[in-house]
KOLLO-299474 format. One record per residue (C-alpha): residue in one letter; residue number from 1; y, x, z. Coordinates in Angstrom, 1 decimal, decimal comma. Example, Ala and Ser with C-alpha at 12.3 -4.5 7.8 and 13.67 -1.06 7.14 Angstrom:
<sites>
+----+-----+--------+--------+--------+
! aa !   i !     c2 !     c1 !     c3 !
+----+-----+--------+--------+--------+
!  a !   1 !   -4,5 !   12,3 !    7,8 !
!  s !   2 !   -1,1 !   13,7 !    7,1 !
+----+-----+--------+--------+--------+
</sites>
This chain:
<sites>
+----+-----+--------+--------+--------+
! aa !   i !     c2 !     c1 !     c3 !
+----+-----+--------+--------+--------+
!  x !   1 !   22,2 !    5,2 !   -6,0 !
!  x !   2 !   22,6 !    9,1 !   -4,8 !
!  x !   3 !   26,1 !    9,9 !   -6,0 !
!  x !   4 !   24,9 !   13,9 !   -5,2 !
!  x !   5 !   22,0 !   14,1 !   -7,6 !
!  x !   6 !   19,8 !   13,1 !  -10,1 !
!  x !   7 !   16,2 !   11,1 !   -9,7 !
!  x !   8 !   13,0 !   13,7 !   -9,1 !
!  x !   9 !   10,8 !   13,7 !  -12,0 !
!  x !  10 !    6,4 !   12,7 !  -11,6 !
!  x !  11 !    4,0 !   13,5 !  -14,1 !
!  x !  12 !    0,6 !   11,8 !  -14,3 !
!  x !  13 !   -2,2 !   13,0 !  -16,0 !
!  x !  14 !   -5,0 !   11,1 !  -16,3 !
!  x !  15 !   -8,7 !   13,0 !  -16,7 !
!  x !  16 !  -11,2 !   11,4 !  -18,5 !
!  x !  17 !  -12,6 !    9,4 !  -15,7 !
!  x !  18 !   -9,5 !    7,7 !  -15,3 !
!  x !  19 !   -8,8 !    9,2 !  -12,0 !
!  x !  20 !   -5,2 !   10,8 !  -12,0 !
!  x !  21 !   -3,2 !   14,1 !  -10,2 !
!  x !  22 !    0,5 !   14,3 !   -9,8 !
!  x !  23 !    3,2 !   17,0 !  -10,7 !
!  x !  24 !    6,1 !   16,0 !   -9,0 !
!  x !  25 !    9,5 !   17,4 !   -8,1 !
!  x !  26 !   11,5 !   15,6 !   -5,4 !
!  x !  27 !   15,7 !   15,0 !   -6,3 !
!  x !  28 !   17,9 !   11,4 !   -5,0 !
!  x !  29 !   14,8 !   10,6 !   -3,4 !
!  x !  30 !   14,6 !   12,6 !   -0,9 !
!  x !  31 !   18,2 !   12,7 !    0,8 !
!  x !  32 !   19,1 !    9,6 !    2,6 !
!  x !  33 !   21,4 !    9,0 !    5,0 !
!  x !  34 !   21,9 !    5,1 !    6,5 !
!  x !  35 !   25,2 !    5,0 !    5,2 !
!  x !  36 !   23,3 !    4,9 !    1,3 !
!  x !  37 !   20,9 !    2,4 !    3,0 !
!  x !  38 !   23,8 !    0,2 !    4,0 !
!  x !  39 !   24,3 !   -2,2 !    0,6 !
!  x !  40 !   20,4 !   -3,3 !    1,5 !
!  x !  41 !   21,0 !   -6,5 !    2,3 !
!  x !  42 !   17,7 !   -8,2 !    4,0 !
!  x !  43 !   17,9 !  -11,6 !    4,1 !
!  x !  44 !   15,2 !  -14,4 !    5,4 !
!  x !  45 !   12,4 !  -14,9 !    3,8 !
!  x !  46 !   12,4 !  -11,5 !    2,4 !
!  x !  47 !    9,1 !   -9,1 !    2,6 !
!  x !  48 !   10,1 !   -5,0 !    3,2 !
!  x !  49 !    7,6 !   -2,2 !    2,0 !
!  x !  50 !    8,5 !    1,5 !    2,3 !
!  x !  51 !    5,3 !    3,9 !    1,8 !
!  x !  52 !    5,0 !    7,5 !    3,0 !
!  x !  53 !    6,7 !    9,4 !    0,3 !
!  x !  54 !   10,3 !    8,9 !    1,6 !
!  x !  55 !    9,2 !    9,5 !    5,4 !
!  x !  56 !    7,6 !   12,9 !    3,9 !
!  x !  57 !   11,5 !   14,2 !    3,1 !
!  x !  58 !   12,9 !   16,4 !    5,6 !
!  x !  59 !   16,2 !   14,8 !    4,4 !
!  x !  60 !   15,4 !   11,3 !    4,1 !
!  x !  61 !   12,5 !   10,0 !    6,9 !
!  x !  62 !   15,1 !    9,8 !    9,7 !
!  x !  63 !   17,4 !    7,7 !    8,0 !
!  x !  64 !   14,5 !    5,6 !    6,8 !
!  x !  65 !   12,9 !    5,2 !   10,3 !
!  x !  66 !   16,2 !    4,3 !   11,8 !
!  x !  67 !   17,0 !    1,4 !    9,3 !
!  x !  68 !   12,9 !    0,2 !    9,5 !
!  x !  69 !   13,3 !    0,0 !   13,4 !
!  x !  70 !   16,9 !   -1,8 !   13,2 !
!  x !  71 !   15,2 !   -4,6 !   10,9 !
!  x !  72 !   15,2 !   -8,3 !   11,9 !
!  x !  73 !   12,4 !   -9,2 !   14,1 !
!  x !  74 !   11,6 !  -12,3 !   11,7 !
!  x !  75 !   11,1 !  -10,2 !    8,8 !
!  x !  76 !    7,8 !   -8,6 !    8,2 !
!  x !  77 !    7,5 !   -5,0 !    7,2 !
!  x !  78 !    4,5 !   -3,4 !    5,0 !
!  x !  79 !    3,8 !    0,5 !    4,7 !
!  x !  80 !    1,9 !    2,6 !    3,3 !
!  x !  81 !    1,2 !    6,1 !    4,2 !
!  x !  82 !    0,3 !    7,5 !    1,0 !
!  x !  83 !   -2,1 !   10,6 !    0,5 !
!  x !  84 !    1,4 !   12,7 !    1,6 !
!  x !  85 !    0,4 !   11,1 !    5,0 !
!  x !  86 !   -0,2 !   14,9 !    6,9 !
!  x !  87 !    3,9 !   15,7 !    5,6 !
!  x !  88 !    5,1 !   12,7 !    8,1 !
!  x !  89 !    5,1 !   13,8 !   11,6 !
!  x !  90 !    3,5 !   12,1 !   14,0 !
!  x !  91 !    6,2 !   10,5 !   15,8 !
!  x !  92 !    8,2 !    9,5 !   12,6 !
!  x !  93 !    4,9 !    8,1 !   12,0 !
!  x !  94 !    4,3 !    6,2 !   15,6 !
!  x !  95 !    8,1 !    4,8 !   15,4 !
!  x !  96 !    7,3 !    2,9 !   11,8 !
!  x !  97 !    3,4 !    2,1 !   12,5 !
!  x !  98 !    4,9 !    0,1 !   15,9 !
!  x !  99 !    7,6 !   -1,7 !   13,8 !
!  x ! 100 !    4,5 !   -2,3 !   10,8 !
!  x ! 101 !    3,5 !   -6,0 !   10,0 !
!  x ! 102 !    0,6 !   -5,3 !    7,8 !
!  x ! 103 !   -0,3 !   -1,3 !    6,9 !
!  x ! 104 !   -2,5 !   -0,9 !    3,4 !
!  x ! 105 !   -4,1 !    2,7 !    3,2 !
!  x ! 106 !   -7,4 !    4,3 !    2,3 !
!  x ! 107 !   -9,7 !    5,4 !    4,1 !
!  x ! 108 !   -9,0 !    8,6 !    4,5 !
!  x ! 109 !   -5,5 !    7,9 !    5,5 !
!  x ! 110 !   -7,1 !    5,5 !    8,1 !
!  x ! 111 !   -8,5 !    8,0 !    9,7 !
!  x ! 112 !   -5,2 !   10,3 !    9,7 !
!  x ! 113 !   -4,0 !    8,0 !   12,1 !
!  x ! 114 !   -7,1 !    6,7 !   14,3 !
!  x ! 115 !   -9,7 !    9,3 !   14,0 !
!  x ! 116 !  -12,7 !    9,5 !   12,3 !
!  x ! 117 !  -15,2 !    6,5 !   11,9 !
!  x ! 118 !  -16,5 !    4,0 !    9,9 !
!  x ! 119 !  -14,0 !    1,4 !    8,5 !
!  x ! 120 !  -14,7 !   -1,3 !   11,2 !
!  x ! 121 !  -14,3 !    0,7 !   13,6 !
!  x ! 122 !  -10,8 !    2,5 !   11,6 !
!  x ! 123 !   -9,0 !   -1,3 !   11,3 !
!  x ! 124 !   -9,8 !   -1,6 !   15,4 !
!  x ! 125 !   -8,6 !    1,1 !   16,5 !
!  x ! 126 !   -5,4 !    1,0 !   14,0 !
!  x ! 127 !   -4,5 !   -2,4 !   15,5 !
!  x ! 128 !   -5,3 !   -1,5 !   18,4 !
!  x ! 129 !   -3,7 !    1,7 !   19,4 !
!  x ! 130 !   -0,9 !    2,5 !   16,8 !
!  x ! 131 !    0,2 !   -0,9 !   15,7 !
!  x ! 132 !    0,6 !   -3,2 !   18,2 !
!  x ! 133 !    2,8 !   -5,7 !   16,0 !
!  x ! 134 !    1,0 !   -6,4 !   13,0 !
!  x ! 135 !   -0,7 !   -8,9 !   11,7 !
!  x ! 136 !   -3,5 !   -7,0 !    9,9 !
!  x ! 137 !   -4,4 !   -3,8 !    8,8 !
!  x ! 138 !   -5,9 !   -3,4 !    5,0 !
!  x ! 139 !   -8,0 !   -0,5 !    4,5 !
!  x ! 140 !   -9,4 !   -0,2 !    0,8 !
!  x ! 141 !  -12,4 !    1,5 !    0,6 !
!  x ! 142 !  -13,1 !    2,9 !   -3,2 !
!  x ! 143 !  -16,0 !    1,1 !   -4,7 !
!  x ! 144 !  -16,9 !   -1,1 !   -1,4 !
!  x ! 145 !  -13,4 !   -3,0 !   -2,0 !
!  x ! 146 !  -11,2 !   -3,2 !    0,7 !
!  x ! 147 !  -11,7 !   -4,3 !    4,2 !
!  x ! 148 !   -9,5 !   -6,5 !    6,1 !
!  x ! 149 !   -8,9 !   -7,1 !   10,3 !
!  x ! 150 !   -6,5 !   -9,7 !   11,8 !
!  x ! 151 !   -4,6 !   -9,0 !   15,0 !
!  x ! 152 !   -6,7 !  -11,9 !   16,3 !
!  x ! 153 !  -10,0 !   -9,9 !   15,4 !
!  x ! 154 !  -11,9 !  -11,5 !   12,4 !
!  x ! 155 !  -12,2 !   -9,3 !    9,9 !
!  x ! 156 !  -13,9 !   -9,4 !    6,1 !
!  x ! 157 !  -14,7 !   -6,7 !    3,8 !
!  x ! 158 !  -14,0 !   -8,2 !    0,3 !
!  x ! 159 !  -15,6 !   -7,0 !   -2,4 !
!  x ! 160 !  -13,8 !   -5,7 !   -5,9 !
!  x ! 161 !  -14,4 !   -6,5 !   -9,6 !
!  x ! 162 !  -16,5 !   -4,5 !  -12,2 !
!  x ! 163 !  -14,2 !   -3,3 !  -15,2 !
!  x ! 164 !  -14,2 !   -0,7 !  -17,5 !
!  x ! 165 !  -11,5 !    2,1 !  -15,8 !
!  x ! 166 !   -9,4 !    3,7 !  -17,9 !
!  x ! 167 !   -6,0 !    4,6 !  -16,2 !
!  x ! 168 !   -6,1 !    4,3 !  -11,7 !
!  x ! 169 !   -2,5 !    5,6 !  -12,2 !
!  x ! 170 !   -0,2 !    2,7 !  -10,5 !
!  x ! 171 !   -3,4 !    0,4 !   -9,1 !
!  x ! 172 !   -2,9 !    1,0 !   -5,4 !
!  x ! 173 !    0,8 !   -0,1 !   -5,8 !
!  x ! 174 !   -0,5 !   -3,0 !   -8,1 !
!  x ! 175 !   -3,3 !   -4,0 !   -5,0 !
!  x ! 176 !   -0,4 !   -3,6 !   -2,2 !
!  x ! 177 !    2,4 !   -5,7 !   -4,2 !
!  x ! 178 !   -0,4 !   -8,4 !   -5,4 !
!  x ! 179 !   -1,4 !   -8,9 !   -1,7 !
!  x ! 180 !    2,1 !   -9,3 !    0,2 !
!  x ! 181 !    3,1 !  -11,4 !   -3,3 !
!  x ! 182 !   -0,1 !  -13,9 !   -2,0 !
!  x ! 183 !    0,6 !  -13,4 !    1,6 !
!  x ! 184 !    4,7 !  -14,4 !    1,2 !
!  x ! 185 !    3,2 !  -17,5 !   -1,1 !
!  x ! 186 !    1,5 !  -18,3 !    2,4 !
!  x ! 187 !   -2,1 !  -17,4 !    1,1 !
!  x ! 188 !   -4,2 !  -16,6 !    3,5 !
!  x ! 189 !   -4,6 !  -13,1 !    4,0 !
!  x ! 190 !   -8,6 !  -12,6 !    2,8 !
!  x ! 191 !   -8,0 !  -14,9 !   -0,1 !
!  x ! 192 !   -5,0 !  -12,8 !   -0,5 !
!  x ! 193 !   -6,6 !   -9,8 !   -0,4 !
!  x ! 194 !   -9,7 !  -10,7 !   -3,2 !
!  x ! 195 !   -6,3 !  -12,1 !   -5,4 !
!  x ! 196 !   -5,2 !   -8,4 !   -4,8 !
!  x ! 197 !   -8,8 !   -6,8 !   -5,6 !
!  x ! 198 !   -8,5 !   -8,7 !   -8,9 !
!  x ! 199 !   -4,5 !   -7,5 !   -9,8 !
!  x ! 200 !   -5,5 !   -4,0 !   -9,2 !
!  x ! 201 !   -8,9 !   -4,5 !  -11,4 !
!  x ! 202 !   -6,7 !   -5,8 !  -14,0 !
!  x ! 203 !   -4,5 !   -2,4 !  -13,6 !
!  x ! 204 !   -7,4 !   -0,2 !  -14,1 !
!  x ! 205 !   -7,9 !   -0,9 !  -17,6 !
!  x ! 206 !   -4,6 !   -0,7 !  -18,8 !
!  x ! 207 !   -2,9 !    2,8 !  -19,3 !
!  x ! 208 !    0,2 !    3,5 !  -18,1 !
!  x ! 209 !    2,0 !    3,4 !  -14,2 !
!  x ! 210 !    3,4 !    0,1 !  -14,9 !
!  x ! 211 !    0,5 !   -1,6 !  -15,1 !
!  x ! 212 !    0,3 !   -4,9 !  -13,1 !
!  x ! 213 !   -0,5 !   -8,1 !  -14,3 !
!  x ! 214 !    1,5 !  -11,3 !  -14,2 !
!  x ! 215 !    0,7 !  -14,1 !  -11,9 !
!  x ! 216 !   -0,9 !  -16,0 !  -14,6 !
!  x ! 217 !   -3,3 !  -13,2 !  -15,9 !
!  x ! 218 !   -4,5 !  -12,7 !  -12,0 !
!  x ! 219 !   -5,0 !  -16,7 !  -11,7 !
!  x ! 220 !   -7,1 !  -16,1 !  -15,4 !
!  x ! 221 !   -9,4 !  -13,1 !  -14,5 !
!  x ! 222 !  -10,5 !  -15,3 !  -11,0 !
!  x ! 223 !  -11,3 !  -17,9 !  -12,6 !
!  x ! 224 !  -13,7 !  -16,0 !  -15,8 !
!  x ! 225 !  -14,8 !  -13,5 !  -12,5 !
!  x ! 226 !  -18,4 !  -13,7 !  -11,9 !
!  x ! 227 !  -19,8 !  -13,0 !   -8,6 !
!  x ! 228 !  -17,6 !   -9,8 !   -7,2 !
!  x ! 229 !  -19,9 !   -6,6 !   -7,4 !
!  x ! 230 !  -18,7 !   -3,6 !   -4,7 !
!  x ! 231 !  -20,0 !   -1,4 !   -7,6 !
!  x ! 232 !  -18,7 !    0,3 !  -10,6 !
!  x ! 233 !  -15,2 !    1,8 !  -10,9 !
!  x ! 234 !  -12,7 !   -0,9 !  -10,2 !
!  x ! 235 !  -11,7 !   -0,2 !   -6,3 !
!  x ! 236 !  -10,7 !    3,2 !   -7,4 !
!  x ! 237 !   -7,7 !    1,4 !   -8,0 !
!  x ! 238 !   -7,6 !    0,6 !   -4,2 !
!  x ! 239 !   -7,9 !    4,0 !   -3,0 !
+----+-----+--------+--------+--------+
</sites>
């Protein structure tokens, strides 16, 4: 809690395609100092995810960066950079990619940080040269899915779910929070990652920010899915 100000305020609106666009004014959000940070207690066991918005603050990113970088070695640490991805400079953005234990971003953000390329090519050169401590990268790729790569160097592009789209507003948040929710269950990270395709196809049909599904409704649509089909309007969600 900001004892200075009030929250910002977001509005969605959703087109007729389902795709959505953001009005947003920034207020607590985006003034943090470590001393606000300090009641965040991490404790084993625990998963951290920050994405790019706060780092995109003037007032907020170094506080952030500082407290990523003082986090427990033992505790793994997820970011995504968000489409506000060219507001983070590039060495706020080096000091958290180094400190990342799995990174989930589009393509487009992929290749913000490693060049231009096709995604193989993006999740190599992401582990590779800007995060030398994570585990994997996850790259979703619109209607293709998402694509995964291990530190070790298998990798699998994993296919999405055909549904009919009516609200993307929330889904990427639904895909990241399904996957590290699978990956801290000790699911293995492809599986976790089709679990995740499925959360966010759920997401996609539902209107509304706060769209994810319950454990139960994920473990439901996997086992009516049919074969999973890279085509149709589902992985919008993971863009």
């Amino acid at each position: 809690p900001s004892p200075l100000m009030d929250s910002g305020n977001c509005v969605a609106m959703i087109s007729s395609d389902a795709e959505r666009t953001f009005v947003s004014w920034p207020g607590a959000e985006s003034v943090l100092s470590l001393d606000m940070m300090a009641p965040v207690a991490v404790a084993p066991g625990d998963w951290v995810f920050t994405s790019g918005y706060t780092l995109s603050y003037p007032k907020s990113r170094d506080a952030l960066t500082d407290w990523i970088e003082a986090l427990p070695a033992n505790i793994p640490f997820v970011f995504d950079p968000t489409p506000v991805i060219s507001d983070i400079p590039r060495s706020i953005l080096s000091r958290v990619l180094a400190r990342t234990t799995w990174l989930s971003c589009n393509t487009r953000e992929a290749a913000e940080i490693a060049g231009p390329g096709d995604v193989e090519g993006l999740a190599a050169r992401l582990l590779g040269d800007h995060c030398p401590q994570a585990a994997g990268v996850i790259i979703r790729s619109g209607a293709k899915g998402c694509h995964v790569r291990l530190a070790h160097g298998s990798a699998q592009t994993i296919a999405g779910f055909k549904v009919n789209a009516v609200d993307t507003n929330g889904a990427g948040d639904t895909h990241i929070g399904a996957f590290v929710s699978a990956l801290a269950r000790g699911t293995p990270p492809f599986e976790a990652a089709r679990y995740a395709n499925a959360a966010a196809a759920i997401s996609v049909t539902r209107h509304g920010g706060s769209s994810a599904p319950t454990n139960r409704e994920i473990q439901t649509f996997l086992s009516h899915a049919a074969d999973p089909s890279g085509a149709g309007r589902t992985q919008k969600a993971n863009a």
